[in-house]
Residue frames as qw, qx, qy, qz and C-alpha x, y, z in Angstrom:
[[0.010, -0.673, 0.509, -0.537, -8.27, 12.49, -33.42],
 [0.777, -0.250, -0.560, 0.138, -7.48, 10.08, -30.78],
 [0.262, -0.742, 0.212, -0.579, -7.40, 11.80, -27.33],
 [0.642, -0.173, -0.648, 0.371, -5.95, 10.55, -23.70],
 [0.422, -0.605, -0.113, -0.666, -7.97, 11.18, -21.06],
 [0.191, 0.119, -0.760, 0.609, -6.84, 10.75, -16.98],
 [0.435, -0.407, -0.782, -0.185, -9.84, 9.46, -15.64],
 [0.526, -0.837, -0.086, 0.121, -8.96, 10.96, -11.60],
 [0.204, 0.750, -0.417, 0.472, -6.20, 13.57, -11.34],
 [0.800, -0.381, -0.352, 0.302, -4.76, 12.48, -8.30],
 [0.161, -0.986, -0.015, 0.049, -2.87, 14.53, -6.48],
 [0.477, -0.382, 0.518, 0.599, 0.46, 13.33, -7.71],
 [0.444, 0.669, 0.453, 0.387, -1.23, 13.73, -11.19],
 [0.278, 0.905, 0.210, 0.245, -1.49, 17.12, -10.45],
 [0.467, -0.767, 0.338, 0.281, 2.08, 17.58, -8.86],
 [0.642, -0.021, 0.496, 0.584, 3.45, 15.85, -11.73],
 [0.021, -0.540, 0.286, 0.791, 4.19, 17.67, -14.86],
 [0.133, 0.069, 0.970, 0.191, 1.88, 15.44, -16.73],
 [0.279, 0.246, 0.062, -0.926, -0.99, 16.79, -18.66],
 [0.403, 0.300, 0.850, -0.155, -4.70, 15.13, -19.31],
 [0.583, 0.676, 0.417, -0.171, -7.09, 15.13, -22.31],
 [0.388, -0.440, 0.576, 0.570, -3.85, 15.08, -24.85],
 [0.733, 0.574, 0.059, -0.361, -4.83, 14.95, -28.83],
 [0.457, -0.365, 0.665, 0.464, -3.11, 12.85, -31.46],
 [0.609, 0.471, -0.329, -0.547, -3.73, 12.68, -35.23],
 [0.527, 0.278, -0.803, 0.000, -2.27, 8.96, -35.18],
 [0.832, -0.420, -0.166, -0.323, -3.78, 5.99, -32.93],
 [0.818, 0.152, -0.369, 0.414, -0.40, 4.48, -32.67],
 [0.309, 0.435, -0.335, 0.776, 1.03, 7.68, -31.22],
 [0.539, -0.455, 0.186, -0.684, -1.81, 8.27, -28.55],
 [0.938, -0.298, -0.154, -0.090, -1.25, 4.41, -27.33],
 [0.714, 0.261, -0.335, 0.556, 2.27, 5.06, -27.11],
 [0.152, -0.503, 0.311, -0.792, 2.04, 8.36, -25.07],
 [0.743, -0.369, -0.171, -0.532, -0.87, 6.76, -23.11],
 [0.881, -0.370, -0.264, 0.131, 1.32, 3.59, -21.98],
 [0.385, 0.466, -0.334, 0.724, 4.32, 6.24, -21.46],
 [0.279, -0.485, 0.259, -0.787, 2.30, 8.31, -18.91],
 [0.847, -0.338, -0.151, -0.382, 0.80, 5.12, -17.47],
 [0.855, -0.034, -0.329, 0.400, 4.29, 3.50, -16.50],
 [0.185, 0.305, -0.472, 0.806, 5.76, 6.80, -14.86],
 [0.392, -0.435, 0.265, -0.766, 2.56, 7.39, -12.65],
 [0.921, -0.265, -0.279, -0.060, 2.53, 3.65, -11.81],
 [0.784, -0.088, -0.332, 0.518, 6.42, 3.77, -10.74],
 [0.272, 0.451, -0.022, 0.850, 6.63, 7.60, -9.87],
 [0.435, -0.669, -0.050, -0.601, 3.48, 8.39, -7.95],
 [0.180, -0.647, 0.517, -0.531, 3.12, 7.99, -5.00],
 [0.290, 0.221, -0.928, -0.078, 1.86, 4.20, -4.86],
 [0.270, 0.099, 0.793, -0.537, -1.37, 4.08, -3.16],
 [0.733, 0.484, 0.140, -0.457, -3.10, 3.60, -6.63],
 [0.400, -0.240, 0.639, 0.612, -2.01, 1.56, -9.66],
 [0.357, 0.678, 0.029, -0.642, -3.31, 2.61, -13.30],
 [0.413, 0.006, 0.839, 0.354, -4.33, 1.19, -16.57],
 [0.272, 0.113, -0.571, -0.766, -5.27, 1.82, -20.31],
 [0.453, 0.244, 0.825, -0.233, -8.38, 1.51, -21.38],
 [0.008, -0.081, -0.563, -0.823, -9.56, 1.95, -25.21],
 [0.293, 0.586, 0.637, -0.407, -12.98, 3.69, -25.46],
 [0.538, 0.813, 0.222, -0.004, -13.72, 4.40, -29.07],
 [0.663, 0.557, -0.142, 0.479, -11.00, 6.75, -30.11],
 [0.216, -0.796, 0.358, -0.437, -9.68, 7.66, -26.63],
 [0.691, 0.069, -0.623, 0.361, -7.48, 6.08, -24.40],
 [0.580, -0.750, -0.134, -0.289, -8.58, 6.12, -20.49],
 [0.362, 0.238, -0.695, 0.574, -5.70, 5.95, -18.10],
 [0.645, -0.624, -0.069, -0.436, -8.36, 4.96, -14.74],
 [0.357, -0.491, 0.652, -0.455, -7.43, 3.93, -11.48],
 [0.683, 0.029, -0.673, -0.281, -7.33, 0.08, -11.23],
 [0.605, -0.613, -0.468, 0.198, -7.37, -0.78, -7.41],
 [0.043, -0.851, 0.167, -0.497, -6.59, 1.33, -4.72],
 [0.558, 0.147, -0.679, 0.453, -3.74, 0.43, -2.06],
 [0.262, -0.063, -0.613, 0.743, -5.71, 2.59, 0.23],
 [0.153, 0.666, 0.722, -0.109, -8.78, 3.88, 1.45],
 [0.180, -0.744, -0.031, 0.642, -8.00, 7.62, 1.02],
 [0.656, 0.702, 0.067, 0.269, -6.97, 9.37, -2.48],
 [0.800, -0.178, -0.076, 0.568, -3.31, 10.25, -2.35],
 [0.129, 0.740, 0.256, 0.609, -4.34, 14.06, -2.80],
 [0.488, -0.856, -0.163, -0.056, -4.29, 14.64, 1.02],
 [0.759, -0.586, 0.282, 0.028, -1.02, 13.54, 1.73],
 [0.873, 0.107, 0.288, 0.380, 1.71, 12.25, -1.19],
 [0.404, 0.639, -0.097, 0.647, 5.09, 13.94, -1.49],
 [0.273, -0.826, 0.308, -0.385, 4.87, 15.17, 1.98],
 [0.927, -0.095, -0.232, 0.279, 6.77, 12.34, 3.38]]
């Protein structure tokens, strides 16, 4: 099983309809889902993080690659 695992929910994570620690029977299919969910919550969220794949054994990590801000975007994103 190959599994995709969201490193930090963010609070757009959890506002989105997007769901962590996913299972696939196929490696192909979990890298496909993996860079699916990794391009909406780069162009979707709320932009004060950006996010990237990482293969660890038979899981794929979607972690936080820099932050645009000091804060996590849990306090405060969507309320615009």
């Amino acid at each position: 099983m190959f599994k995709i695992i969201v490193e930090k929910e963010c609070g757009c994570f959890k506002k989105s309809d997007l769901q962590n620690n996913l299972s696939f029977a196929s490696k192909d299919e979990a890298l496909l889902k993996t860079l699916d969910m990794r391009d909406i919550m780069n162009e979707d969220f709320c932009g004060k993080h950006n996010f990237k794949v990482q293969e660890v054994g038979n899981d794929f990590v979607i972690a936080m690659s820099d932050s645009k801000s000091n804060g996590c975007c849990g306090g405060g994103c969507g309320s615009h």
